[in-house]
N, C-alpha and C positions, 0 to 999 in steps of 0.2 A: 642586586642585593635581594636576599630572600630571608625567611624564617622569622620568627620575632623580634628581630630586631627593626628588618624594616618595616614590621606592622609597626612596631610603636612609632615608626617617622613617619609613616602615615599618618595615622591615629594624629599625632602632633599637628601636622601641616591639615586636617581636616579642622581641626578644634581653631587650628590658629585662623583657616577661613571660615569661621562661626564667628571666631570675637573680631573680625574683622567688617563684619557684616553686622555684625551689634554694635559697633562703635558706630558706623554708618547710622545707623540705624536711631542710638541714642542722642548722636548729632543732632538731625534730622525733627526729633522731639524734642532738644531742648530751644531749636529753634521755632518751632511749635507755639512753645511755651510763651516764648520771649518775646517776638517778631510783634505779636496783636498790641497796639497799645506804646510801642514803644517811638512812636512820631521819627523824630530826625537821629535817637542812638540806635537804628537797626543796623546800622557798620559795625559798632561798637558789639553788637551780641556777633555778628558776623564772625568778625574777630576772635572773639573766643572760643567758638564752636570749632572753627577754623586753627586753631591752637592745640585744641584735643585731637583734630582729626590726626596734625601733625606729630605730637607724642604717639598715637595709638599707631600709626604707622610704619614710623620709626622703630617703634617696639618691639610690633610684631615682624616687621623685617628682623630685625636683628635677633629674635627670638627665632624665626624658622633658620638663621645663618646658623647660631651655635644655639643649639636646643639646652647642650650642657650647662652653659652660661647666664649666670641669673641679670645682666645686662638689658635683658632685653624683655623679661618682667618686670624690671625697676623702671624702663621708664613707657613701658604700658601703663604700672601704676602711677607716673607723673600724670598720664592723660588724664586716669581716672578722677585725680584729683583735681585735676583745669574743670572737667567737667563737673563735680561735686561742690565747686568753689563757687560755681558759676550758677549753682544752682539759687541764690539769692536773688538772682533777676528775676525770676519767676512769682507769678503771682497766687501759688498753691502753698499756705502754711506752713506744713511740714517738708515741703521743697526749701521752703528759704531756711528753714533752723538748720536744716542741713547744710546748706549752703552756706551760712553764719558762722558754723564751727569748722569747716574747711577751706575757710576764706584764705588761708597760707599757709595750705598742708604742699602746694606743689614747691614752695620754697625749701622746706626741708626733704623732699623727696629731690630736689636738688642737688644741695647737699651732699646726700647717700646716694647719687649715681656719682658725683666728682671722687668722692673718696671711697668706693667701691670700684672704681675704675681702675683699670681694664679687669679682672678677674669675675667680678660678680659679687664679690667677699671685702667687708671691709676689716682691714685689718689692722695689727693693734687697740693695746685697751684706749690709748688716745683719741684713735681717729674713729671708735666707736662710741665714746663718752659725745664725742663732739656731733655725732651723729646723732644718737637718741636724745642729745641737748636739742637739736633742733625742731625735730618732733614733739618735743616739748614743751617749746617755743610755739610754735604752730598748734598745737591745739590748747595746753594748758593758758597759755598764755594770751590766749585767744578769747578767752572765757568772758572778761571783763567789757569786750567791744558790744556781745550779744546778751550779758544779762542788766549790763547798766547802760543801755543804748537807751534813745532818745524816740527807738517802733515800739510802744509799747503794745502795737495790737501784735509784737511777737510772741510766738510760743516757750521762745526761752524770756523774756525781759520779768526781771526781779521787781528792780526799780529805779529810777532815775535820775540820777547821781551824778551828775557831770564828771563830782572832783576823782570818786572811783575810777569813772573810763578814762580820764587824762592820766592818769597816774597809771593805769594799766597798759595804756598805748605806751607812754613815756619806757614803762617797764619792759613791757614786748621789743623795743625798737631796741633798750641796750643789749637787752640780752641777743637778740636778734646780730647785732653788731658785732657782739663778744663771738657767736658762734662763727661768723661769719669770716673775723678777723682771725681766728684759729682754725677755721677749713684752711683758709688762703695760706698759712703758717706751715701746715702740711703738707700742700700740696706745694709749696716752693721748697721745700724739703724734698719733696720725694723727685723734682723736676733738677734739682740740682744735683745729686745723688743718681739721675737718669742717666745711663751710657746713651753717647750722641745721636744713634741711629733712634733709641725708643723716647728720646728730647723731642725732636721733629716731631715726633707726635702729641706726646701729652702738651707742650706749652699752647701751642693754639688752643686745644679743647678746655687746660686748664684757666686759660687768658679769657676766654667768652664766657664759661660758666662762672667765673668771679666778678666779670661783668652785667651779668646776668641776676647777680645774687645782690649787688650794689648796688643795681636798677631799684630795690624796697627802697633802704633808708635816704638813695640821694633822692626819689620821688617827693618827697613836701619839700625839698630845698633847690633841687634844681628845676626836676621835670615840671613841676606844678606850675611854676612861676613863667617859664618858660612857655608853657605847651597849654596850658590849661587843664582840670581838673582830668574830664572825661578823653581828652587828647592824651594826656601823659597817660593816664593808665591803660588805653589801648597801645600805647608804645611802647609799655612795659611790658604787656603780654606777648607783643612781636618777639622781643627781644627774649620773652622767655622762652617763645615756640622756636625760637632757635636752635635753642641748648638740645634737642632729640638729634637736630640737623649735625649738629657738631658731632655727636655720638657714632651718628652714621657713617660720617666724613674721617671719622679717626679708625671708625671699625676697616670702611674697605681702604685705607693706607696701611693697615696691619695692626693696628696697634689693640685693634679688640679681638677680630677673628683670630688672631692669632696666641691670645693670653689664655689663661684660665683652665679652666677642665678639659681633657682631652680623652674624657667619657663617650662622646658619638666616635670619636674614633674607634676606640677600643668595639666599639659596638657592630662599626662597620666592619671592620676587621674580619670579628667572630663572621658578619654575615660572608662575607665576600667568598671564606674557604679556600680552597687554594687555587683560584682563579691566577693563571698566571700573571703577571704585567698591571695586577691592580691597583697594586701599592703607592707606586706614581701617583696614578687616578685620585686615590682616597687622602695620600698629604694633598695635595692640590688642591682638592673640596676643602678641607678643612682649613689649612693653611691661607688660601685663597691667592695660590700662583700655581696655574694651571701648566707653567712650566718646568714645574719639577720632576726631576729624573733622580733617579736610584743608580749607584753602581758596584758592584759587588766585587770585594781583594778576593784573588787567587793568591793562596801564601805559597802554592809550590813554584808558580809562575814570578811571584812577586809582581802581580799586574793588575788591573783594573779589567771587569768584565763588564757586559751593560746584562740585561736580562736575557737575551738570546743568549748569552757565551760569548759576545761578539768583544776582540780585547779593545778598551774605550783608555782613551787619553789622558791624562790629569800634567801639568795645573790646569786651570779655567779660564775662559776668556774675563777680561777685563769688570764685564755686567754679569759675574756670576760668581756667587760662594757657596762653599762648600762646609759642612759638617759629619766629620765620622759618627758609624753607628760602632759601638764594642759591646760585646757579652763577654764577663770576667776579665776585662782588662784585654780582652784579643779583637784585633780591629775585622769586622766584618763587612763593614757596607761604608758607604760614603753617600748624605744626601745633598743633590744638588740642587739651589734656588737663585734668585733674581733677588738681590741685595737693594734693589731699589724699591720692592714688594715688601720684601719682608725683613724689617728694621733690625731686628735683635733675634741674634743666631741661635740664643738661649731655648724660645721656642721652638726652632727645628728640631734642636738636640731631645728639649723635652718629649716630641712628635718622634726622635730616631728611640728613645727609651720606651716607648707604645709601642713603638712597631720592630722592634730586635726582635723577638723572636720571630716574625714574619718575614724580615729580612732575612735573616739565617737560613730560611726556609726556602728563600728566593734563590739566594747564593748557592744552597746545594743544588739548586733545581739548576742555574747557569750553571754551574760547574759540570753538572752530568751531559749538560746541553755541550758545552764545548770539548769536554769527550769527548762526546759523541761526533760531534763536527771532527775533531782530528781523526778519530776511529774511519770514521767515512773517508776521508781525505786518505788518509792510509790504506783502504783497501781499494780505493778508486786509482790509486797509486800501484797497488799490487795487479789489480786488473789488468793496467796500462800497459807497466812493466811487461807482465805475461803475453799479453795479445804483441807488443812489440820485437819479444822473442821468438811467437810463435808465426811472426808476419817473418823475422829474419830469416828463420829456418825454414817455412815453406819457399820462401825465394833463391833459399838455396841449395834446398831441395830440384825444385825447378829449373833453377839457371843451369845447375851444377850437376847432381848427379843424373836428375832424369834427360839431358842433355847427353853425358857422357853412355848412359845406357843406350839413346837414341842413335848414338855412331860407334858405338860395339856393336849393335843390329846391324849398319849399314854394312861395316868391316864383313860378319860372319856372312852374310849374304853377299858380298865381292869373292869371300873366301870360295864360299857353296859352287858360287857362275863358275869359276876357276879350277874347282878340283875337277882331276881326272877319272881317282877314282870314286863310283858310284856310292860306294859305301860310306868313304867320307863324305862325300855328299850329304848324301842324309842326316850324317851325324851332326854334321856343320849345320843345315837346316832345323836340325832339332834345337840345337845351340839357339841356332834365331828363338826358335818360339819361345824358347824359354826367357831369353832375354825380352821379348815384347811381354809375353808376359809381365814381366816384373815389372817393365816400365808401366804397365796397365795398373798395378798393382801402388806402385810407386805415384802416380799421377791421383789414382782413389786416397791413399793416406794424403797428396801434396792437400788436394781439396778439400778434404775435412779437417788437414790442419790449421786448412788457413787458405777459403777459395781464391785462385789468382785470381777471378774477375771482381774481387771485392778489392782487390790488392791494387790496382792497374784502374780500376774504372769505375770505384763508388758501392755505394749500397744497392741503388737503383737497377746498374746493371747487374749485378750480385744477384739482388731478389730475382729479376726478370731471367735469368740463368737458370736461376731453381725452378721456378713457376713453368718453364719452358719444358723441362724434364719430368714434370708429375704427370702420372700415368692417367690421372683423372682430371677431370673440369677446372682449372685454377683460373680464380683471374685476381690482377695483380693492380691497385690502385696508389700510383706515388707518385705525390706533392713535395717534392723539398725546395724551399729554398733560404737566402741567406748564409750561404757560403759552408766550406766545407766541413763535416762533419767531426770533430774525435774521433783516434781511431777506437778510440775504447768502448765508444758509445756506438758507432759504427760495428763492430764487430759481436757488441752483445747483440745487437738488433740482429743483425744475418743469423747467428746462432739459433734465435729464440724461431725465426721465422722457421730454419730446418728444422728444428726440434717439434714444434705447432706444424708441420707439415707430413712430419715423418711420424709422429704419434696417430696423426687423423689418417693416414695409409695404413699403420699397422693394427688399429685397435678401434677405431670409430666403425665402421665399415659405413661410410661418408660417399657421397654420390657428388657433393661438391666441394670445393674451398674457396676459398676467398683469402686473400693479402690487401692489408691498405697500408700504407707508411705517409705520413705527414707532419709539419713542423708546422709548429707555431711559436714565434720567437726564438727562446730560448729550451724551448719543450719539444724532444720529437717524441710522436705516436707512432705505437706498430700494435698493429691487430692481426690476428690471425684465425679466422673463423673456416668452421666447416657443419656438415647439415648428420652430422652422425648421431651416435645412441648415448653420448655424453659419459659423464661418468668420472673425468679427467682430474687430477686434484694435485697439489702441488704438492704434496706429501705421499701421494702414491708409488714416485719412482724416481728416481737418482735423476734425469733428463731436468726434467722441469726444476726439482727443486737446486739444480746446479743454476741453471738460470735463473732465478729468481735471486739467491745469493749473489751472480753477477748486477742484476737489476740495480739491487739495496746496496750492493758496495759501490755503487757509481750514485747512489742516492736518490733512486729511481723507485717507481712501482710496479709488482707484478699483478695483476690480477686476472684470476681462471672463474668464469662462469661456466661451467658444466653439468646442468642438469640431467636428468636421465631421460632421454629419448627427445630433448632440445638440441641436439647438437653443443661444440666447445667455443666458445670464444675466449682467447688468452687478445689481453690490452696489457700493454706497457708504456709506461711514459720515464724517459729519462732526458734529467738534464741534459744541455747540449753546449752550452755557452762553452766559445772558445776560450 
């Protein structure tokens, strides 16, 4: 990824290793604070330090997963407020007024991650009344513990009032209850109204975090009684520093990374450009199933292609579903995922509507690609074809007519021993020349149409035939093995080799040559070098650029280095696999 977009996910993931280090950091202080002084409850500040740590990491993991997703500032901000709550331990004034008036701010930031969950957004006018009631609760409501509290050397204390702060608690605790009993209303609403795949997910998270919120008012009736003052309320903060963990736990089973805004994608997108094969990559990050596959409809075919062009199979195994992509009602892609990853098909689909146009874009590009693949296959066909015609008729060339010219020679020279008279003679022996001739003539076209020793005895002896017959210095280097050749592939190589030989005779004025031919695997090499005045190009004459069209229609490479006064080397590499 490049250009501004990944600067800004930098930028993000730096700033997010800054408050990550500042949480560390403000821990670290408020145990500072806390620790001197504090005899047998230093578990007990342990514990809450240890509370923020875990919101603030929760957080910011889930904030660097989905940057789009307000998730995972919500419950950075829980941290903020464990730590801000907490600040009442502390023996610095204006620490504890602080601490006094967020003494259960992290309950209603509670709250607004449950019914902000999974999107980031809480929604409807209900489940946002019930929200900013709780924040309400949590501060306004808070008012009466620190100004008619019993610290009078506080900086908020008014005055001293018992019957005020019982009647204020009394108040905080129903209202407390109401909100409480109306989150849990919601969210059993919205869990029953959940298709099954995206149930599995919210009930656990919504079953703890209602646990978690009944941990306040059951504490003076159960926990107290039970556990003891300073024991229950460290149990209560465990149970709160839970609730980020749940968060967590629901995001990588899909049920967060997968909701919400689908803005870093779009973002990635833009960066990625038309890198091909990325699209996969970037559902996968986002989505969080790094086994997702794209496969793109051919409508002339009526088939499934994968990104190469390659035609791919549909239905799907057992552990896998599928979602079409469409633009205007016309089906173009189909994305594939791991139904055990990711609950609710809704989000793909929302993920296949980000990314249709980059789909569309994929498919033409498969499309052109499996053209192309037939186009090749087609003229590697035609090649075949040809070389197979032109191996028939050199052999029959050879078997047949240059055979039958061979004992019309024989015949007119039986004739010539036999005549009497002289003049026929002659005439008869002229007959001969002519006929060797031809067969001279006949044997030069059998060879260039198709050398018998390539025909009868491989490339190897073929090359070694040619190399044998160059008037200048060749030497001749070949490695094959792994069974026999194509003749298609086999016969463009001998070509190229006479062509790179007969070039570097008539127009290098070359002192040496060289041949190499070598296989690896599936790949043979042929080189053709000479020490001439260069210049060679594969656009300069019908030779070369014929061969090079043989090369690429067998799906091969041609390439000519020919400098001026460096001498030529022509490299080809073509497939070989039988």
């Amino acid at each position: 990824m490049s250009g501004p977009g990944r600067a800004r996910l930098r930028s993000l993931d730096r700033a997010l290793l800054l408050a990550a280090g500042s949480a560390l950091a403000l821990g670290c202080l408020q145990l500072a604070l806390t620790l001197p002084g504090s005899e047998d409850l230093w578990w007990a500040h342990l514990v809450l330090v240890f509370t923020f740590w875990v919101y603030a990491a929760a957080g910011l993991l889930a904030w660097h997963r989905r940057p789009g997703n307000s998730m995972g500032m919500l419950v950075t901000f829980g941290g903020a407020a464990v730590l801000a709550g907490s600040l009442g331990n502390t023996s610095v004034p204006a620490l504890v007024a602080v601490g006094s008036i967020t003494a259960t701010v992290v309950l209603a930031v509670t709250v607004h991650l449950l019914l902000a969950f999974p999107s980031g957004r809480v929604h409807g006018r209900t489940a946002r009344t019930v929200a900013a009631a709780g924040y309400g609760v949590a501060l306004i409501l808070q008012a009466p513990q620190y100004l008619f509290g019993p610290d009078a050397a506080s900086l908020l204390f008014v005055a001293d009032r018992p019957g005020l702060l019982d009647a204020g608690a009394w108040v905080q605790r129903t209202a407390g209850g109401v909100v409480v009993v109306a989150a849990a209303l919601i969210l059993a609403r919205r869990i029953v109204h959940a298709r099954p795949g995206r149930r599995r997910v919210l009930l656990p998270l919504f079953a703890y975090g209602m646990l978690a919120l009944l941990s306040v008012p059951l504490r003076p009736t159960v926990l107290d009684p039970a556990l003891g003052g300073i024991t229950a309320a460290v149990v209560q903060f465990l149970i709160i520093a839970g609730v980020p963990v749940a968060f967590v736990l629901a995001m990588l089973r899909g049920g967060f990374a997968r909701e919400g805004e689908l803005e870093e994608l779009a973002v990635r997108l833009g960066d990625a450009g038309g890198t091909p094969g990325r699209i996969p990559r970037l559902l996968g990050q986002v989505l969080g199933d790094a086994s997702i596959d794209v496969l793109f409809w051919m409508p002339e075919q009526s088939a499934w292609v994968d990104s190469a062009g390659v035609p791919a199979v549909l239905p799907l195994p057992q552990d896998r579903a599928g979602v079409e992509v469409t633009i205007g009602g016309e089906r173009i892609g189909a994305i594939l995922y791991d139904d055990d990853l990711i609950a609710d098909p809704e989000t793909v689909q929302a993920a296949g509507r980000v990314m249709a146009l980059a789909i569309e874009r994929e498919r033409l590009r498969a499309r052109l690609l499996a053209q192309r693949g037939a186009l090749i296959a087609s003229r590697a066909r035609i090649v075949t074809a040809a070389d197979r015609e032109r191996r028939l008729i050199a052999r029959d060339l050879h078997d047949g007519l240059q055979v039958g010219l061979v004992l019309l020679a024989l015949e007119a020279q039986r004739v010539a021993s036999a005549a009497p008279d002289g003049a026929v003679r002659c005439r008869v022996l002229e007959l001969r020349r002519g006929i060797d001739e031809t067969a001279a003539e006949l044997r030069t076209f059998v060879h260039r149409l198709m050398p018998p020793a390539l025909i009868e005895r491989g490339l190897c002896a073929a090359a070694e035939d040619l190399v044998d017959r160059m008037p200048l210095p060749t030497v001749l280097h070949a490695e094959l093995h792994g069974g026999p050749l194509p003749s298609g592939v086999e016969s463009t190589a001998y070509f190229l080799i006479a062509e790179g030989l007969a070039n570097a005779l008539k127009h290098a004025r070359a002192a040496r040559m060289s041949v190499r031919i070598g296989r690896d695997g599936d790949l043979l090499t042929v080189e053709v070098h000479d020490d001439g005045i260069g210049g060679a190009s594969v656009h300069s004459g019908h030779g070369l650029r014929g061969l090079a069209d043989r090369v690429h229609a067998l799906g091969g490479e041609l390439r000519v280095d020919s400098a001026s006064a460096c001498g030529t080397h022509l490299r080809a590499e073509l497939p070989c696999a039988s």
